[in-house]
Every structure is written in structure tokens, then in C-alpha cells.
LUMDREN-776616 format. One record per residue (C-alpha): residue number from 1; residue in three letters; y, x, z. Coordinates in Angstrom, 1 decimal, always signed. Layout:
N
R   n res      v      u      w
R NUM ALA      Y      X      Z
...
This chain:
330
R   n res      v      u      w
R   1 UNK  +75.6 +265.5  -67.9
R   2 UNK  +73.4 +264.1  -65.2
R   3 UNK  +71.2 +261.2  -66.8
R   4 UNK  +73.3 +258.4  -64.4
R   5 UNK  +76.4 +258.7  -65.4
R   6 UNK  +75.3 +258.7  -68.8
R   7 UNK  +73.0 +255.7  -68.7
R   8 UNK  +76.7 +254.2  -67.3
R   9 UNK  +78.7 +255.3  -69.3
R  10 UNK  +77.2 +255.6  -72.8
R  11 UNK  +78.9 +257.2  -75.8
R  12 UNK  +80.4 +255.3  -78.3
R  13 UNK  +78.4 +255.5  -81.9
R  14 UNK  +81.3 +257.4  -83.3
R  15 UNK  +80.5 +260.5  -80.9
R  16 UNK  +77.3 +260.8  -80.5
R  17 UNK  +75.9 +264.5  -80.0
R  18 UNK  +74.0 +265.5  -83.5
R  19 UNK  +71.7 +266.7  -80.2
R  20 UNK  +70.1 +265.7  -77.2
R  21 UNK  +68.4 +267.3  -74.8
R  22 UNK  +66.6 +265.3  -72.0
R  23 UNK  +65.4 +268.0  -69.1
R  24 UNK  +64.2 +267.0  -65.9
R  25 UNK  +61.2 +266.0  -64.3
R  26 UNK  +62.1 +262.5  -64.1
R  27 UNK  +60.3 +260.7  -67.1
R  28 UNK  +61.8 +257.0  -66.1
R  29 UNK  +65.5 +258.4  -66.6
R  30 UNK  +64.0 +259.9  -69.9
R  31 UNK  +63.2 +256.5  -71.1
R  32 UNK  +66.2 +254.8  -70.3
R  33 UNK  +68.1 +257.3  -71.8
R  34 UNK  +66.0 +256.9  -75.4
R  35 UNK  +66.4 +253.2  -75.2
R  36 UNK  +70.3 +253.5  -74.5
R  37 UNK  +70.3 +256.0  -77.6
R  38 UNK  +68.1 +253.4  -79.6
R  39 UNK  +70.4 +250.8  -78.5
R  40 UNK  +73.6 +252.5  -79.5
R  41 UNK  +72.7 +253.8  -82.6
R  42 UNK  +70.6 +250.5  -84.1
R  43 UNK  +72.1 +248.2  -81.9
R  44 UNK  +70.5 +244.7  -82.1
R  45 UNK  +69.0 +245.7  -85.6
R  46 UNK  +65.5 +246.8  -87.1
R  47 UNK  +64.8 +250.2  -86.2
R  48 UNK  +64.0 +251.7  -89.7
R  49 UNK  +65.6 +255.0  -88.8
R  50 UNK  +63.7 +255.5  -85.5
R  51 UNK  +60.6 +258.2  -85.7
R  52 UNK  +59.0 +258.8  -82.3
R  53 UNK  +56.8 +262.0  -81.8
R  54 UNK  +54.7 +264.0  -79.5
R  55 UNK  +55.5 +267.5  -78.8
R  56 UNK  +52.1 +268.8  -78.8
R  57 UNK  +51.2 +267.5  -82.6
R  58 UNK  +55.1 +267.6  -84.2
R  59 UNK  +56.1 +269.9  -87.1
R  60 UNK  +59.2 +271.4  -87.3
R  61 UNK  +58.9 +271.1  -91.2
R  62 UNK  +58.5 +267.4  -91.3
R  63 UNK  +60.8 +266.6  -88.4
R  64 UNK  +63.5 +268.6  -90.5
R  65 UNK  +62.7 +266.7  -93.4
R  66 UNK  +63.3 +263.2  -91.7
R  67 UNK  +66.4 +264.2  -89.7
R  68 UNK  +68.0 +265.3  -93.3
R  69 UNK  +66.7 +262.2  -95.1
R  70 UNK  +69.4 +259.3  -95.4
R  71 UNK  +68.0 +256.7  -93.8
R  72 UNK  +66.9 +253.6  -95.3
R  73 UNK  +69.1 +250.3  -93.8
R  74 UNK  +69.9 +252.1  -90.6
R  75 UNK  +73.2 +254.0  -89.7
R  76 UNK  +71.7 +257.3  -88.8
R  77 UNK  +68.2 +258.3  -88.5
R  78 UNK  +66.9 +258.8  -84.3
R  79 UNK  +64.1 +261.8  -84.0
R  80 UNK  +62.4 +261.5  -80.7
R  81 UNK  +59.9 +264.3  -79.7
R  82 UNK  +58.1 +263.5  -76.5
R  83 UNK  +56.9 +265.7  -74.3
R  84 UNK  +58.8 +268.7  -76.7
R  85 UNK  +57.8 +271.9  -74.5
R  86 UNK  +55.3 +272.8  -76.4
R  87 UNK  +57.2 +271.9  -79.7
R  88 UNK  +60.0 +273.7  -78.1
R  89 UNK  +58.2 +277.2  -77.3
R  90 UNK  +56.4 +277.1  -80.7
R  91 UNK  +59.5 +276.4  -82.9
R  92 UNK  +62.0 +278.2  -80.6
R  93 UNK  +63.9 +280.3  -83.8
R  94 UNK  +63.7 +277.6  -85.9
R  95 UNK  +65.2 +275.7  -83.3
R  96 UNK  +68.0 +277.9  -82.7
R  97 UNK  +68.7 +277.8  -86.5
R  98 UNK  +69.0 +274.3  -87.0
R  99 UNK  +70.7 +273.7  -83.4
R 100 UNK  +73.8 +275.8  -84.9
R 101 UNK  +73.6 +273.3  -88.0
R 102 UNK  +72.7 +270.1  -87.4
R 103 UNK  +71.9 +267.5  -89.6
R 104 UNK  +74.6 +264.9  -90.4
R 105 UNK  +72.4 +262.1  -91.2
R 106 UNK  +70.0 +262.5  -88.0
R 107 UNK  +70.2 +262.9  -84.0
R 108 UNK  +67.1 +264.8  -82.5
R 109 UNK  +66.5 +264.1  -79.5
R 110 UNK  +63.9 +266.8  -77.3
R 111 UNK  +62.6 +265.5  -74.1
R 112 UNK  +61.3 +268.6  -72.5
R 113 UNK  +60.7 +269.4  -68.8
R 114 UNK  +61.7 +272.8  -68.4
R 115 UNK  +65.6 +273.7  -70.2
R 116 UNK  +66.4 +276.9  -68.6
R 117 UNK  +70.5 +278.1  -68.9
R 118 UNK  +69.8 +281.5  -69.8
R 119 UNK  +68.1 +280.8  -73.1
R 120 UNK  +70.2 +280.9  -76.7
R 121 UNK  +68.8 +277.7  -77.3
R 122 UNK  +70.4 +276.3  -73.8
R 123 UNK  +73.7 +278.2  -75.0
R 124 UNK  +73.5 +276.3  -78.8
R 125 UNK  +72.9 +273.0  -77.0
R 126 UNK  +75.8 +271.1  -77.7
R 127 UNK  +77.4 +270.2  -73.5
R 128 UNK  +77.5 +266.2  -74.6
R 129 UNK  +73.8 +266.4  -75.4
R 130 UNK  +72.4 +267.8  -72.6
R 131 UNK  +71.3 +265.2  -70.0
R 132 UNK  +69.4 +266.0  -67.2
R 133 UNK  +66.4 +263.8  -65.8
R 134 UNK  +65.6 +264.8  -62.5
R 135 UNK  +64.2 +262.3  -59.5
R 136 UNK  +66.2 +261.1  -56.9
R 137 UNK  +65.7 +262.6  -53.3
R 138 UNK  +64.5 +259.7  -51.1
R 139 UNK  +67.8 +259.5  -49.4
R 140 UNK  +69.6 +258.6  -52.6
R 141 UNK  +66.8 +256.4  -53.7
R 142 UNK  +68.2 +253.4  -51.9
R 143 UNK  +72.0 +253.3  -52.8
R 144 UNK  +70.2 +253.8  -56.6
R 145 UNK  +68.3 +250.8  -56.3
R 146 UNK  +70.8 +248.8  -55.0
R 147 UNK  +73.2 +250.0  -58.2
R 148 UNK  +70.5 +249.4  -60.6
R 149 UNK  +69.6 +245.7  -59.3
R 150 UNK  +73.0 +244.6  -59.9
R 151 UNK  +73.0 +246.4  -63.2
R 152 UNK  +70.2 +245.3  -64.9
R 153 UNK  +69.2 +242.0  -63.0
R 154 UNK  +72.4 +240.9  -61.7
R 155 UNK  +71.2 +240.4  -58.2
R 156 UNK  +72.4 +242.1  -55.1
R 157 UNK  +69.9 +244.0  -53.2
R 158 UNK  +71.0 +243.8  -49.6
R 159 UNK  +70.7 +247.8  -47.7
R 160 UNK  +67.7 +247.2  -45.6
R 161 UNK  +65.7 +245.2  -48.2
R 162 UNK  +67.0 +248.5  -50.2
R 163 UNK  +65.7 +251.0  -47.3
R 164 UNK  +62.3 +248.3  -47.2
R 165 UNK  +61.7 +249.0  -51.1
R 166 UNK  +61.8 +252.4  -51.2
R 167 UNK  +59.9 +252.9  -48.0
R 168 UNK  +57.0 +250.1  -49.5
R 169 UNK  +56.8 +251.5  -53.0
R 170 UNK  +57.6 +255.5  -52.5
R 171 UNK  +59.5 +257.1  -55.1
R 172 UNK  +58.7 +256.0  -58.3
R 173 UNK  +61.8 +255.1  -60.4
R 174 UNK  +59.9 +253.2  -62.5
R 175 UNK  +57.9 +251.3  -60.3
R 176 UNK  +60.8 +250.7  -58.1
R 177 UNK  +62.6 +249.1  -61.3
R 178 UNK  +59.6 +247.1  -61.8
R 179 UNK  +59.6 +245.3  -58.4
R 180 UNK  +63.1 +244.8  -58.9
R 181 UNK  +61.9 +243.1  -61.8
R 182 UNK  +60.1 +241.5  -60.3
R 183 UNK  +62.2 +240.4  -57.5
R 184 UNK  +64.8 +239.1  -59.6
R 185 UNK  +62.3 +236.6  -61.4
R 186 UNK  +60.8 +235.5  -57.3
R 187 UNK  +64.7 +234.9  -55.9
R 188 UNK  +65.4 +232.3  -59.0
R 189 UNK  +69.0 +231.2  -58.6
R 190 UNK  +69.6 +233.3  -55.9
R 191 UNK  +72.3 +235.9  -55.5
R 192 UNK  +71.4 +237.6  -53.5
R 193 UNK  +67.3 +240.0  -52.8
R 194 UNK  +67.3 +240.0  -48.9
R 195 UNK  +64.7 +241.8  -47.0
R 196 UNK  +62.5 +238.9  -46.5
R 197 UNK  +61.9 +238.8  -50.4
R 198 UNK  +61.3 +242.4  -50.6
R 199 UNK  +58.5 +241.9  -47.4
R 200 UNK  +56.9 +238.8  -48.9
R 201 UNK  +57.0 +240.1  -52.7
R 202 UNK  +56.2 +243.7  -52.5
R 203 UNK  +55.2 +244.3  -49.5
R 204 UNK  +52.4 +241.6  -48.2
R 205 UNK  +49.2 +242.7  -49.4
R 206 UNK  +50.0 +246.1  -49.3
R 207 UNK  +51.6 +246.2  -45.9
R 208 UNK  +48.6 +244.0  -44.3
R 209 UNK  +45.9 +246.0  -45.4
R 210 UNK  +47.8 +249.1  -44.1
R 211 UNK  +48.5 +247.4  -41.1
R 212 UNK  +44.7 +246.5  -40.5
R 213 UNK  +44.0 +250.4  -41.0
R 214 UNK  +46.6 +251.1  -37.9
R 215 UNK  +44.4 +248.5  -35.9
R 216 UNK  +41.3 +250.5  -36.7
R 217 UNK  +43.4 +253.8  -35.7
R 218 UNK  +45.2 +252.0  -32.5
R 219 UNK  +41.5 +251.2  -31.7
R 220 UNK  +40.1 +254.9  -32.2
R 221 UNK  +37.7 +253.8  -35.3
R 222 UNK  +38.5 +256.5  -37.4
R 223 UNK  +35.2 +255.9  -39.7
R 224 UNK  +36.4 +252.2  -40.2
R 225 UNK  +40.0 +253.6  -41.3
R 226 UNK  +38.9 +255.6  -44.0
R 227 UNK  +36.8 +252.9  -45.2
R 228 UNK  +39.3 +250.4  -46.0
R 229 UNK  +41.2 +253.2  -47.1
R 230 UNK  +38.8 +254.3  -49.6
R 231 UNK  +38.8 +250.7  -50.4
R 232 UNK  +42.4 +250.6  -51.5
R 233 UNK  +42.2 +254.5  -53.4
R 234 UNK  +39.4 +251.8  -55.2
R 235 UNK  +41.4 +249.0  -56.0
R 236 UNK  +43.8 +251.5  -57.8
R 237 UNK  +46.4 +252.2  -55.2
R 238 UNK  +48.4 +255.1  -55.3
R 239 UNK  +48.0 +257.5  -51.9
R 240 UNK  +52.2 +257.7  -51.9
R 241 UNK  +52.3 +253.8  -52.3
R 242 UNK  +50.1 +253.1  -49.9
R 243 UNK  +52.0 +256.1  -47.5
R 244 UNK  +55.3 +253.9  -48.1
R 245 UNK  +53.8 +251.2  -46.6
R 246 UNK  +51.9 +253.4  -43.7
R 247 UNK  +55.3 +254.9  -43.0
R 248 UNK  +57.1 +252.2  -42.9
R 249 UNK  +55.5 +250.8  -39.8
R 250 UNK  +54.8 +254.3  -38.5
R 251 UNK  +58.6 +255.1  -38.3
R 252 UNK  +58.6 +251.8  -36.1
R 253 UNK  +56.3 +253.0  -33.7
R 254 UNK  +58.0 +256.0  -33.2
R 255 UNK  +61.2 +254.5  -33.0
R 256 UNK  +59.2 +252.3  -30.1
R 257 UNK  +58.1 +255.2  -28.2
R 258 UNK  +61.6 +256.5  -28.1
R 259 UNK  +63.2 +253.2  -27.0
R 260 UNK  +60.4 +253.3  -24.4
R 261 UNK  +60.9 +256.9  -23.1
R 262 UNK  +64.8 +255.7  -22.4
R 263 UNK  +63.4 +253.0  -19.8
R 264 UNK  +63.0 +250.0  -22.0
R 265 UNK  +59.7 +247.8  -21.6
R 266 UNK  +57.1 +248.3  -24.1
R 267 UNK  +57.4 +244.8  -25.4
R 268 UNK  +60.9 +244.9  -25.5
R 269 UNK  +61.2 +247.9  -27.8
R 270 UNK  +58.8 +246.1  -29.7
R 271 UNK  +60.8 +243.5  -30.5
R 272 UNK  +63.9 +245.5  -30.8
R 273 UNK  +62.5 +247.3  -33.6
R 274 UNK  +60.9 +244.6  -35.4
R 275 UNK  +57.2 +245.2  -35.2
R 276 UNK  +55.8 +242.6  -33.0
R 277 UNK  +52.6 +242.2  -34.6
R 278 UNK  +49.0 +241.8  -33.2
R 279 UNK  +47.2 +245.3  -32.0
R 280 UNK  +51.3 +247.1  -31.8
R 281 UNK  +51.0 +247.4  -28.4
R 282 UNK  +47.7 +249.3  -28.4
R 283 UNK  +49.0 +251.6  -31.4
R 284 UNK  +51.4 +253.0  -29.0
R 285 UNK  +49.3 +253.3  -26.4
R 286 UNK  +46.5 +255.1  -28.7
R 287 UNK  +49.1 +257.1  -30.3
R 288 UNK  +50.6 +258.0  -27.4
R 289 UNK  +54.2 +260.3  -26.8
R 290 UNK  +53.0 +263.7  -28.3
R 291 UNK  +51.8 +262.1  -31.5
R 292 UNK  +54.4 +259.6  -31.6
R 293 UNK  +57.1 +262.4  -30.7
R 294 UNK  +55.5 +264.2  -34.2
R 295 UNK  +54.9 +261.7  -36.5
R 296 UNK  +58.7 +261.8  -38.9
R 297 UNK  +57.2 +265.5  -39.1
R 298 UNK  +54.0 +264.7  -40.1
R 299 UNK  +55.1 +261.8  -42.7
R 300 UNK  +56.9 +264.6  -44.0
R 301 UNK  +54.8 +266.8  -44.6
R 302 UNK  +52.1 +264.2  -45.9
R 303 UNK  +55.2 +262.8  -48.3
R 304 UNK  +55.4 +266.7  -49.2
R 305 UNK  +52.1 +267.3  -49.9
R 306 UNK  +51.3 +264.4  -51.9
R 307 UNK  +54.0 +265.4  -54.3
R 308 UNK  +52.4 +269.0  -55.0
R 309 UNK  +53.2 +270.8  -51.6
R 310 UNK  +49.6 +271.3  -50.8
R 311 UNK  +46.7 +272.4  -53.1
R 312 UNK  +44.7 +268.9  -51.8
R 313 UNK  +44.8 +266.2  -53.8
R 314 UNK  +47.1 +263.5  -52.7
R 315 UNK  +44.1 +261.1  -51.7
R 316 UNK  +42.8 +264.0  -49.0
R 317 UNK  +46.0 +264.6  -47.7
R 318 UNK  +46.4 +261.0  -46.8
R 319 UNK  +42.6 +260.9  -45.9
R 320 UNK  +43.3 +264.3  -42.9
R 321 UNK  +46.7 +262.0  -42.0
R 322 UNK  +44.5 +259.2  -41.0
R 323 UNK  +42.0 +261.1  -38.7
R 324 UNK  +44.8 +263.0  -37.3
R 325 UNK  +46.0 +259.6  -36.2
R 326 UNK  +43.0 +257.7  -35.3
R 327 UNK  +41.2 +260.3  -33.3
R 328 UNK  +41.1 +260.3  -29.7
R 329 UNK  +44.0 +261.2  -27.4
R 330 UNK  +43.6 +265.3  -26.5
């Protein structure tokens, strides 16, 4: 079962899985899949029952031993081993054992990265306790915020100031649910989370300093780039945040250059794609149609390589993006 439809859709107490398998790389759905387990078998209660674990230090032994235990002024004892792999590979027979007879007074609940199909453990896994956890593509990442707003903060996220988010924060699952957070608290009484919110909220800092580092590229000063760069990678800033931000306004210069190759005025495209700020006009200029012609494939590849496509870190990649950008026209 993928981890949406089950975060939707819970199970009732009655037929919960004496299993549970999170898999996935996607440790945000993992989380709100343990808190909906929490939730449904404790409800609003003391959570007596509850034992939380890491996967690296858990014995199989003593986990046993708890999940057999009756509990003491819970329903059902809830076994959570985080980060199982390890616990997984190391306990793999014993495992297979105890998934063929499970414990009636406990649920154990694995959250492991890596569940491949072919293994007998995979096979023993009973189908209404496996869940997978996997991110979001970026595409999707939108429509999911928008769902999740109106969920969990009963506010309607609007599609652009959905597109905005994504594009501002990167993709994050749990950061994105924190500026929603956030944004539900900054709207007040408001139904509705319009694009302005998301621009003034999440993106204003963020999106001015990266805009003062396209002024130093429009204006050839690579040096000066990388400086306030490094200044944000100092301040704690995450290279794929900071590329939300870079590409939100990048895709708007390229959308720019193509409005201007069809015959518009510069300044008109400008305003017809939203970016009339101070210094735009000179970014295209700088930039000029073979870079702007290549920048979605660049972003790409950037957004690619941040997330483990390249052997650089995350920070160099970003760093090589910014000279590619700032030097001077060939």
C-alpha cells in the first residue's frame, strides 16, 4: 500500500496488521505513518505501550520479549525500530520465524529503506502491512501539497502559490509541511494561502538574497556571487533550498528570452512573466539566448546532482552552476 492512501485512509483498530513494514526512502511519510499507528492504537491516551528503537542498537531478544508482554493500561503494545536495516540483515531468520507467528498482544513496526520482493521475509510480510515511503517526483509535489494543506491546516493552497512552494523550498516533504505550517498560522482567518503569502512568508529572504546573487551574475562578478553564496551555505542554507529559490526566477528568465525570440519587447516579456525587478533586464542581456536556451537543462541537472547524481557535494555543484552563469558571454 503506498504510504498516501494509507495516511488517508487508516485502518480501523480492529484490523490492524500484527506487522508493518515502512520501505521507502522517504522518512517524512515514515513519520506520519508511526504517528497515525500511535494515534489509532492509543488514541488520545498515555502511550504506556509504545517502545521506540534504533535499528543499529535493538535486540531481537528484548524486542520479542516486549511485543509478547501484555501491556500495562494500553490496548496493545506498538514496537517501533527506526532505521531497522541493520536490525533487519542481522536478525533476518529470526525475523522470518516470528513474521509467520506474530504476537497477539504487540504490532512491530520496521522502518527500513531497502524491502526487496524477492526475499522470504518480503513474502511473510503480511500485504496490509507493507507501506511504502518513497518521495514525491517534483511534478507530483504540488497537487500533494495542495491535498495536505487542506488536510491538516484546513486552508486551501491556491496552484501557483502551490507551484511557488515547491519551487522556493525544493523537495523536502517535511520542510514543505512545515511552511505550510507555517502559512496557516501567517493567513489567520483566512481561507484561502494565495501566492502572495507563500512570496512574502517563505520566499522573501531567501528569494532576495538569491536575487542579489543574479545581479552579481547579470553584472559578470562571478567572485562576488560565490561570496554571498558561501555566505548563505554559512547561515545554514540548504544548496537545494537555495536552488528552489535560484530556479524559480531562472525559469522566468528563460521563459523571457523565449517570449522575446517570438518578437515581443524585452520589457514587455518582462512583465508578462512577472519578473520586473531591478538588474532583470541586464540578466537577460548577460545571459544571453544560448545560455538562456539551456538553462531548464542545466537546473536539471544541478537539481540531479544535488540529490546524489554526481560524486560533488551538493554545495559544489551549485558553486560550478553559478560560474557557469556569471562568466562572460563566449
Amino acid at each position: 500500500m503506498d504510504a498516501l492512501a494509507f495516511l488517508e485512509k487508516p485502518p480501523d483498530a480492529k484490523k490492524l496488521s500484527a506487522i508493518y513494514v515502512l520501505h521507502g526512502d522517504e522518512d517524512f511519510l515514515k513519520r506520519q505513518a508511526v504517528a497515525a499507528l500511535r494515534k489509532i492504537v492509543f488514541g488520545d491516551g498515555d502511550e504506556f505501550g509504545l517502545s521506540m528503537q534504533p535499528g543499529d542498537q535493538a535486540n531481537f531478544a528484548s524486542v520479542r520479549n516486549e511485543l509478547e508482554t501484555l501491556p500495562f493500561l494500553s490496548p496493545r503494545r506498538l514496537v517501533v525500530i527506526n532505521a531497522a536495516d541493520p536490525f533487519v540483515t542481522e536478525y533476518r531468520p529470526a525475523l522470518e520465524k516470528y513474521f509467520q507467528k506474530p504476537s497477539e498482544n504487540g504490532i512491530l513496526v520496521l522502518e527500513v529503506k531497502t524491502f526487496p520482493s524477492s526475499t522470504k521475509l518480503f513474502k511473510l510480510t503480511p500485504p496490509a502491512g507493507l507501506i511504502t515511503c518513497n518521495a514525491l517526483s517534483a511534478s507530483q509535489l504540488p497537487r500533494w501539497c495542495i491535498t495536505w494543506s487542506s488536510a491538516q491546516y484546513g486552508k486551501e493552497l491556491t496552484n501557483p502559490a502551490a507551484q511557488l512552494l515547491v519551487d522556493l523550498v525544493g523537495e523536502e516533504m517535511g520542510i514543505l509541511d512545515q511552511e505550510l505550517a507555517k502559512l496557516a498560522v501567517y493567513v489567520g482567518k483566512a481561507k484561502k494561502i494565495e501566492t502572495e503569502d507563500v512570496d512574502c512568508l517563505v520566499g522573501n529572504s531567501r528569494e532576495q538574497n538569491v536575487f542579489k546573487i543574479l545581479e552579481a551574475i547579470g553584472d559578470c562578478r562571478p567572485k562576488e556571487a560565490l561570496t554571498m553564496l558561501d555566505r548563505l551555505f554559512d547561515e545554514g542554507q540548504e544548496p537545494l533550498a537555495i536552488m528552489g529559490a535560484m530556479s524559480w526566477q531562472l525559469r522566468r528568465l528563460a521563459q523571457t528570452s523565449r517570449l522575446v525570440e517570438q518578437g515581443m519587447p524585452l520589457r514587455s516579456a518582462l512583465q508578462r512573466v512577472g519578473y520586473m525587478r531591478p538588474g532583470a533586464e541586464q540578466q537577460v542581456r548577460h545571459l544571453g539566448r544560448r545560455r538562456l536556451g539551456k538553462l531548464y537543462d542545466w537546473m536539471l541537472d544541478a537539481n540531479s546532482g544535488m540529490k546524489g547524481g554526481s560524486q560533488l557535494p551538493p554545495r559544489t555543484v551549485l558553486e560550478r552552476m553559478v560560474v557557469q552563469l556569471a562568466r562572460k558571454r563566449e
